[in-house]
N, C-alpha and C positions, 0 to 999 in steps of 0.2 A: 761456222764451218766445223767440222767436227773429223778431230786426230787427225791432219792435214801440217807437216812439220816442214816447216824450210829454216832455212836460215836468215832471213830476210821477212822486214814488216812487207816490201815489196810483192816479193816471191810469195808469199802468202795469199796475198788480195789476186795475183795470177792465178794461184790455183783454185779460190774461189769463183774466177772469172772462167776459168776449164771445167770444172767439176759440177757446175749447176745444181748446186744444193739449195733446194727450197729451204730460207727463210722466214718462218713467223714473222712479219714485224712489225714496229710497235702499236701498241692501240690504239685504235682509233677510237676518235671522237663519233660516232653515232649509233643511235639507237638498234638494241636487237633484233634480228628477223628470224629465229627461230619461235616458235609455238614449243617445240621440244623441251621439257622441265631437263631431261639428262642433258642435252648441249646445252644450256641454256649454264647451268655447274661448270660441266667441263670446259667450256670457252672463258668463260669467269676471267676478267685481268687476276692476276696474282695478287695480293692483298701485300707482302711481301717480296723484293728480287734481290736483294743483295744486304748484309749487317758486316758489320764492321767492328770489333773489339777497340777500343784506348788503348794506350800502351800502360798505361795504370791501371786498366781493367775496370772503371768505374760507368766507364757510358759505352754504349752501342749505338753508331748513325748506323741508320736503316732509310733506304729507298723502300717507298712505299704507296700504296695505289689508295689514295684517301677515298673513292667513290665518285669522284668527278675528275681526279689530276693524279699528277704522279709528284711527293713532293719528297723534303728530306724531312725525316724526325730522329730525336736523340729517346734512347732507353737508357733511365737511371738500373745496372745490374742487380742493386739491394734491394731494394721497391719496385723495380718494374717498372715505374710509372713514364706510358709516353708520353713527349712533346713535339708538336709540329712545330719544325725549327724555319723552311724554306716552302714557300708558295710559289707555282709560276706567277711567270711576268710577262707583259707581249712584248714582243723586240720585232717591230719592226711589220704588226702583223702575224706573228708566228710565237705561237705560245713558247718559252723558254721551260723547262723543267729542269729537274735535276736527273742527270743520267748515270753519274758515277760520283762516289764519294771514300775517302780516304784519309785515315790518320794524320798531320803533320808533325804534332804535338799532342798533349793531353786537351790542350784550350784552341787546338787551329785544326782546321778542316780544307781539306783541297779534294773543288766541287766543279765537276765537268756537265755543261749543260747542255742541252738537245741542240740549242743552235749555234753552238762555236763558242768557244771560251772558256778559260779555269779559272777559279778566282778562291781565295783566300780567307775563310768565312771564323767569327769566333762561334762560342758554343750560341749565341743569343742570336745567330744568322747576321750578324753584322758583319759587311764585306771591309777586309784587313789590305787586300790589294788583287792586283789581277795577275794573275799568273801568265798568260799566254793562252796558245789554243787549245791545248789540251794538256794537262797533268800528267805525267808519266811515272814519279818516286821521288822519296826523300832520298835524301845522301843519309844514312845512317850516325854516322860519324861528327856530320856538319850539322850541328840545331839549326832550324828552322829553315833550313834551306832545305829546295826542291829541284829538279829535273824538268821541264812543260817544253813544248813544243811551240817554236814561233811560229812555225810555218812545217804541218806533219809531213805533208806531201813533199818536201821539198828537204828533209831532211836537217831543217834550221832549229835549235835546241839551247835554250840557256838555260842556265843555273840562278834562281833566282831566291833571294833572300822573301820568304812567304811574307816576313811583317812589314818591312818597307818595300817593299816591290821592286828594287835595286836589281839588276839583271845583268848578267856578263854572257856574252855569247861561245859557243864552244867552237875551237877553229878547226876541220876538219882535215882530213891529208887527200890530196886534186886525186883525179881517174872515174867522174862519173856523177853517179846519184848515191847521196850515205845512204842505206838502209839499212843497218840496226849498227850498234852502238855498244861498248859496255865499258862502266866507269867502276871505279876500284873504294872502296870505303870512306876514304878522301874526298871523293868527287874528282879525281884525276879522268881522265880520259882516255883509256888504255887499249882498246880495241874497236875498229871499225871495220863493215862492208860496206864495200862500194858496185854500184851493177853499171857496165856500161854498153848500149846496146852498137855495134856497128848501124852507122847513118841510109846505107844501101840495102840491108840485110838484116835479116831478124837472127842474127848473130849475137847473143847476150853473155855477156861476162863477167861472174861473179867475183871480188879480188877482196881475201882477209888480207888487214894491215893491222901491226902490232907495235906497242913500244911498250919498255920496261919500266919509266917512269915519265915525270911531265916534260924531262931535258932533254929526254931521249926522240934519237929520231924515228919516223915509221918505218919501219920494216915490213916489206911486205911477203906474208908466211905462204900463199898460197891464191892457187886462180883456178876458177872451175867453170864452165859452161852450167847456163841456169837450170837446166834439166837434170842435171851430174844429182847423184845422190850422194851428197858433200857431210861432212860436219857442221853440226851447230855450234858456235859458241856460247856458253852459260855463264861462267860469272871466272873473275881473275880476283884471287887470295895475294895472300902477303909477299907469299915468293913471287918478286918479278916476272921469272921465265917460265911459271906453270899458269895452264889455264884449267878447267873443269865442262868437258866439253858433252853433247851427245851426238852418238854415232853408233853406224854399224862396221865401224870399221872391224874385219876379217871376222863377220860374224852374222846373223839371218837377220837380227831380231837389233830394234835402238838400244841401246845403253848408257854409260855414263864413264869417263874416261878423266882421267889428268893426263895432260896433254903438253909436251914440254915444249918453248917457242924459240929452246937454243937447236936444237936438232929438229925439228919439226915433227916427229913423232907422238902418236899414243904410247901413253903410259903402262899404269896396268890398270883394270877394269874394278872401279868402284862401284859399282851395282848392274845387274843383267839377268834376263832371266833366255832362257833357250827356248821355248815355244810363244811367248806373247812378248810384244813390246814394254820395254820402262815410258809410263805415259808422260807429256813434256809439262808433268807437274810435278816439282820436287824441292825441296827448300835445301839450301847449302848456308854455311856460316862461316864466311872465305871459305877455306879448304878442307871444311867440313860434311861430310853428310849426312843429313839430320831425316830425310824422308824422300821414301819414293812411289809410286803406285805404278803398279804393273796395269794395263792396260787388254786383259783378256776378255773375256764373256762377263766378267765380274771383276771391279776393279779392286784391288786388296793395294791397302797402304802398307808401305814396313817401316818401322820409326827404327834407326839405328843411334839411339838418346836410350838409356834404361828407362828413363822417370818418362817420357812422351809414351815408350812402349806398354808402360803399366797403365798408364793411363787411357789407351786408348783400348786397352784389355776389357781395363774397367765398363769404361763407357760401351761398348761393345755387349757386354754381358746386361749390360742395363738394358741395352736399346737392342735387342736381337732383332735381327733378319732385315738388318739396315745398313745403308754404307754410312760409316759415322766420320764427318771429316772433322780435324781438332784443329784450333788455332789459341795463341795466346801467349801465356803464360803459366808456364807447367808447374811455378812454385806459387802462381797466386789463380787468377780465374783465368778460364780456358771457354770460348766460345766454342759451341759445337753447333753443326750445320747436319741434321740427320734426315736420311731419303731409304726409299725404299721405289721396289716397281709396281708399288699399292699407296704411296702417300709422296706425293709432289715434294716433300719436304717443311722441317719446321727447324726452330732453333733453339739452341739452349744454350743457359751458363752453367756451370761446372764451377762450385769454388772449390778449390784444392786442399783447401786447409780443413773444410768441415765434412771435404766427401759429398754435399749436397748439388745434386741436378734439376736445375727448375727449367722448365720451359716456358721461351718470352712468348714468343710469336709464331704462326704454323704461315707456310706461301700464300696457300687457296686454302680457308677456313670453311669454304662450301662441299670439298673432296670428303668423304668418309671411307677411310681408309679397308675399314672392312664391308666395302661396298664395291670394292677395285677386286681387277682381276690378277695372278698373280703372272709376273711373266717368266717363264722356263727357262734355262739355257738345255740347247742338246747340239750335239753334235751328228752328222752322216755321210753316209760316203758320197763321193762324186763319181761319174761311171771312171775315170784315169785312177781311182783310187784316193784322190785330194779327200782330205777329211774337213767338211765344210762347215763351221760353225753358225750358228744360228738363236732364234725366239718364237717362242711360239707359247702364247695365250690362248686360253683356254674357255668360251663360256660357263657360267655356272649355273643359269638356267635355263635349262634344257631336259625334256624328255630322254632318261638314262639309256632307254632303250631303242630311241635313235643315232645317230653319228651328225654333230654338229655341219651346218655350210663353214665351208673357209675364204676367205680373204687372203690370198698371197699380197703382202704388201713388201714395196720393192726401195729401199732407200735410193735418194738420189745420189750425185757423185759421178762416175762410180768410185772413187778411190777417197769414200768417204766410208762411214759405216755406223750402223745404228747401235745403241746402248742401252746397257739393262738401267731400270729407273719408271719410273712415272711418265706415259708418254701419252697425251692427251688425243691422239690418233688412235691408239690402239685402245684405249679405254672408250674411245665413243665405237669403235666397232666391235668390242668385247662389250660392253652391257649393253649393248641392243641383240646380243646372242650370235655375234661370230664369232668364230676362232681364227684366229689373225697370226701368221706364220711368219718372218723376217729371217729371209736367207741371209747373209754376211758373204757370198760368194767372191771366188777369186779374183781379184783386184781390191779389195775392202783393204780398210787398212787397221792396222794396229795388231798383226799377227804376224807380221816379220815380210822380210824381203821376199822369199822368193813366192808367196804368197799375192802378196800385191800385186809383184810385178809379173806373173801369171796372167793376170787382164790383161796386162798391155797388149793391144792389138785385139782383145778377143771381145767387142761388142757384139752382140748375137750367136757367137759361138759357145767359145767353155764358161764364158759369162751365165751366161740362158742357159746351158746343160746342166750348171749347177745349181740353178732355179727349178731347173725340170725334176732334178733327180732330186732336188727336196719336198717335194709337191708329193711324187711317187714313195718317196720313205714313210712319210704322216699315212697316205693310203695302203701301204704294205702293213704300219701298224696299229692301222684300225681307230686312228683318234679324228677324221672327218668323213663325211662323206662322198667320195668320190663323185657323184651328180651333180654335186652342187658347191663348186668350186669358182671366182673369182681373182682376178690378178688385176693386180693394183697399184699406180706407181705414179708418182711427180719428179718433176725434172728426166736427169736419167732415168727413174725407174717408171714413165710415162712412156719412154723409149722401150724399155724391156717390159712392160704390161703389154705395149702395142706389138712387139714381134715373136712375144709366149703366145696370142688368139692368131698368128700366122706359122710361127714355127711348128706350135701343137696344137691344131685346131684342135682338136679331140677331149682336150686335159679341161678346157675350162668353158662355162657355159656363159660369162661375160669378162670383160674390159673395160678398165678405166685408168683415162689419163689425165693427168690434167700437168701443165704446163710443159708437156712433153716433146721431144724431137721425136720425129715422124720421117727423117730422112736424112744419114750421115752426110753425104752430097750435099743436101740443104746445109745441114749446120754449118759445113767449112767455110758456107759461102753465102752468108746469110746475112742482115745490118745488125746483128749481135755484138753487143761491145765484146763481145771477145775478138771477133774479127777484123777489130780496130785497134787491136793491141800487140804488138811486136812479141812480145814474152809469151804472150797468152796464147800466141800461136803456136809459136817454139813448143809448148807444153803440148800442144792437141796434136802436134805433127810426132812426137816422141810417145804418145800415150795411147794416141786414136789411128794416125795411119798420115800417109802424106797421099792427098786424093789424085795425084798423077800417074802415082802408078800402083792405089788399089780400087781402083774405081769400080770394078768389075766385083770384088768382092763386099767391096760398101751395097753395091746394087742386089747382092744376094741376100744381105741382112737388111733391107728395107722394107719397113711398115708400108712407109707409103707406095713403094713398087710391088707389094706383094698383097695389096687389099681385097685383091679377089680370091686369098687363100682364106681370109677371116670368117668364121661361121658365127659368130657367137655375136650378141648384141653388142655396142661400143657406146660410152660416155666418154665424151671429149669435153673437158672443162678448161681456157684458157683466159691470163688476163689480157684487156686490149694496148697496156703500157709495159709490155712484159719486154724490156731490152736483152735479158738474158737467153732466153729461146723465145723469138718473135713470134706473134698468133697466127703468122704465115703455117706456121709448121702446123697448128689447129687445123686451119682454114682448109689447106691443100689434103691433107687426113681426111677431113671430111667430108670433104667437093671426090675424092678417092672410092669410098665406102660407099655414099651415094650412088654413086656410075654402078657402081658394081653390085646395084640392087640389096644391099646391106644395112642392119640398123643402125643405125647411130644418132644417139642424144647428144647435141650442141649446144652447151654452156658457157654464157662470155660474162666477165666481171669487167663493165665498163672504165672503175680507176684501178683494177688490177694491175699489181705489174708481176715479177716471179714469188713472191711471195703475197698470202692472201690476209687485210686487217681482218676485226672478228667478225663484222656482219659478212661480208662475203666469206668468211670459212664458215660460219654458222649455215649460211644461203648453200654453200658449195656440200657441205654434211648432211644439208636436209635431199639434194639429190640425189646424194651417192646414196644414201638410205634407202630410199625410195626405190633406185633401180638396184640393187640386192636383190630388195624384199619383191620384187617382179622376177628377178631372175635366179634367186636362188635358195627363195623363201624367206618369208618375215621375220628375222630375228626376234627373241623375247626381251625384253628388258630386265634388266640385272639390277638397278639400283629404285629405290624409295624416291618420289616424286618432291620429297622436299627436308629433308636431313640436312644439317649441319655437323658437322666436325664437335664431338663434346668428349673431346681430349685436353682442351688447353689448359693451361696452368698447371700440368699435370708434376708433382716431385718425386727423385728419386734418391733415397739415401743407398750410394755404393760403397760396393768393399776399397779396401786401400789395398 
């Protein structure tokens, strides 16, 4: 889910269960079915997904895709040299891999696997003890002890000594279900939410409780309905009664706040910025802050450390036209993780002391960076005046003295929103020769309150006008060709691709949806785990409409009641395991368009569910290609039929 902030691990999984954001998920085991050499790169498993710095600086675990599995390996930083540390195992029938990995110590590892469980690995993969079900952090303060999860769902959490497997349970204070948690350098237990829903009523409420030490009793700071646009809590320093909070409190846009827990007030404002949100990634040292990234069209780090700030000056001037993220150790080696919206990403070390940047490892070593398209940020007006940010990619081969087709592509959500970076969608419809447009229209998030909450209520309406009025900006400035335009969207934006060929027959000459709602009426009332969820409804009725008494207006902004307004050919791609938006919503779409003498292409992914593994996205890319290239001409191909990445290993000596 993406920039989606609650307070709660809960409230979070709720509003991915509202928001319907197609997730990639993990690779599957089977054979390729494109012919295509460009998809065949760009689907590519990542060779790389996650590294990890020692706190000594000497090795890096890296998760990584060996060409048959996903397993763990150790990089010696001096030499480079890797080893495969963890192989899966079958448990039970079901391959176990490694999914996440993490520091303990310099010699201990805590390793979260695909089928349940953490466990306690040395450098040799030799298991030291089991942690519980999932890993959560070290205590800093405490050697070798950790934080894991007995039981996630259920809010159960010990603290467990990594090397003997010794575990004390943490006792929480009564009022509900805990969901989130935060303990003070100690391992003291200092802050908790609890959600508790009314038994008759989808009535939810959220209640922070607080104590000053482990003797002390809970206090309870504050109660919110789960929809409230509340405070997060972040982390509790040495002073007892201060916390480090983020909010919007008397303000558009999140921030960062000390928050005092004797008078229940915000403090004053440790970092903020007035037009974009501070994104909810930021590192504190108790009552320090050490980093924050603003969360605009591009996201920009600011290190408030001098020695982090020079440092990432440096690294910056080495790596231009990249987001360079640092971690480590600013007086010894520093891991850098560098991307761009032309290279998936790769990694480097940074030793401090000699100024030298080598590069270990790249994600996808099949990507050629100067074979990507670049992606733009611009901004434009909405007809209200709203200044609606955006992306828009550009082909680069193409006849100069035509105007490329475009792709309107529509993120799902809606109160999710798409990111500058490497995005394997839009690079398979940029080098095949579209130009690929990404509104960010009102309800997106991460540009401030009044912004977001703009959507609420408006599906089809100011939602779609600020899709429309960005379609028409690109043709006022002449960078597509107005004929030969496309809308295109998954999940929500399946929903808004299906009622842009209704609301403007005129603007596009096809549609495509794939795992889309096709009828708000339908979704409220559909066998969608969301409509089996007390919270998840709460959210739909506060963000989408409550269908008793807008019924009338759901039916005005209906695909599927308005099929006989559609001209333009349609692609309906859905999976048939799809719990999130049911293949009902496909089905009846198209049993729609049928009646009413219209074309429509019907594509089903038999183990589909809402999100697509790689041969059905490969299978799903090789259609949507195909009906473009019937509806709005053949794109060219942009990239070389078999290049590899011959950048690795590359050094850099920076300035100091």
């Amino acid at each position: 889910m993406r920039s989606c902030t609650f307070a709660s691990v809960r409230a979070a999984w709720i509003c991915a269960l509202l928001l319907f954001t197609l997730v990639p998920p993990a690779r599957a085991e089977a054979e390729d079915k494109t012919t295509d050499p460009i998809l065949l790169r760009l689907t590519a498993p990542a060779q790389f997904t996650a590294l990890h710095l020692s706190p000594d600086g000497k090795q890096i675990a890296a998760i990584g895709y060996s060409g048959k599995y996903t397993g763990l390996f150790l990089i010696d930083t001096t030499t480079l040299v890797t080893r495969l540390l963890v192989t899966p195992e079958r448990d039970f029938g079901r391959l176990r891999e490694p999914l996440r990995v993490a520091w303990i110590a310099n010699d201990l590892l805590a390793v979260d696997f695909t089928t349940g469980g953490a466990r306690a690995l040395d450098l040799d993969g030799n298991v030291i003890s089991g942690l519980g079900q999932r890993y959560i952090g070290r205590l800093p303060n405490v050697p070798d002890t950790v934080l894991a999860y007995d039981d996630r769902y259920r809010g159960k959490i010990d603290k467990v000594d990594a090397r003997s497997g010794n575990k004390q349970r943490y006792e929480f204070p009564p009022g509900g279900e805990t969901t989130r948690w935060l303990w003070d350098e100690a391992g003291v237990l200092r802050f908790v939410v609890t959600q508790d829903t009314a038994f008759w009523t989808d009535d939810t409420k959220v209640t922070y409780w607080y104590r000053s030490n482990q003797t002390s009793d809970w206090q309870k700071l504050d109660v919110f309905p789960i929809t409230e646009d509340h405070w997060v809590p972040i982390s509790v320093g040495n002073d007892p009664d201060s916390l480090i909070v983020y909010s919007r409190h008397e303000r558009d846009t999140w921030a960062l706040f000390h928050y005092d827990t004797r008078t229940r007030r915000h403090l004053d404002l440790m970092a903020g910025a007035e037009t974009q949100d501070i994104a909810a990634s930021f590192e504190t040292n108790t009552e320090e802050l050490l980093s924050v990234t603003t969360s605009g069209l591009k996201p920009t780090r600011i290190w408030f450390s001098a020695r982090w700030a020079a440092l990432q000056k440096a690294v910056d001037q080495a790596l231009p036209d990249h987001i360079n993220v640092l971690s480590g150790n600013p007086q010894g080696k520093v891991l850098v993780f560098s991307y761009a919206d032309v290279d998936p990403g790769r990694w480097h070390v940074l030793d401090t002391r000699e100024m030298m940047l080598r590069e270990v490892v790249s994600s996808r070593k099949d990507i050629v960076p100067g074979e990507m398209l670049p992606m733009k940020v611009l901004r434009y007006p909405a007809a209200d005046g709203f200044s609606i940010p955006a992306y828009f990619t550009q082909p680069s081969s193409r006849d100069p003295a035509s105007l490329p087709p475009l792709v309107v592509l529509i993120h799902g959500g809606p109160t999710v929103r798409d990111d500058w970076g490497w995005d394997e969608e839009v690079q398979a419809l940029a080098t095949h020769g579209y130009a690929v447009f990404q509104p960010q229209f009102r309800g997106s998030s991460g540009f401030g309150k009044k912004f977001q909450e703009s959507g609420y209520g408006q599906w089809g309406l100011a939602m779609q006008d600020d899709i429309t009025a960005g379609v028409e900006y690109l043709i006022a400035q002449k960078l597509v060709d107005p004929a030969r335009i496309c809308i295109y969207g998954a999940s929500y934006g399946g929903y808004a691709a299906l009622w842009g060929l209704a609301k403007t027959p005129d603007l596009y000459k096809c549609g495509v949806s794939l795992a889309g709602v096709s009828d708000i009426e339908h979704m409220l009332t559909d066998q969608s785990d969301r409509n089996f969820d007390k919270e998840a409804r709460q959210f739909q009725l506060s963000r989408i409409g409550d269908l008793a008494t807008n019924k009338q207006k759901f039916d005005s902004v209906s695909p599927l009641k308005s099929a006989a307004r559609i001209k333009a050919p349609v692609l309906l791609a859905h999976g048939e395991f799809d719990t999130r938006v049911p293949i009902s919503h496909g089905q009846k779409m198209r049993d729609a368009l049928r009646a009413n003498g219209k074309s429509v292409e019907w594509l089903t992914f038999a183990n589909g569910g809402h999100g697509l593994g790689k041969p059905d996205r490969q299978r799903f890319y090789d259609a949507l290609l195909a009906f473009l290239g019937k509806h709005i001409g053949a794109g060219v191909n942009a990239m070389s039929p078999a290049k590899v990445d011959s950048t690795a290993s590359e050094v850099h000596r920076i300035e100091r």
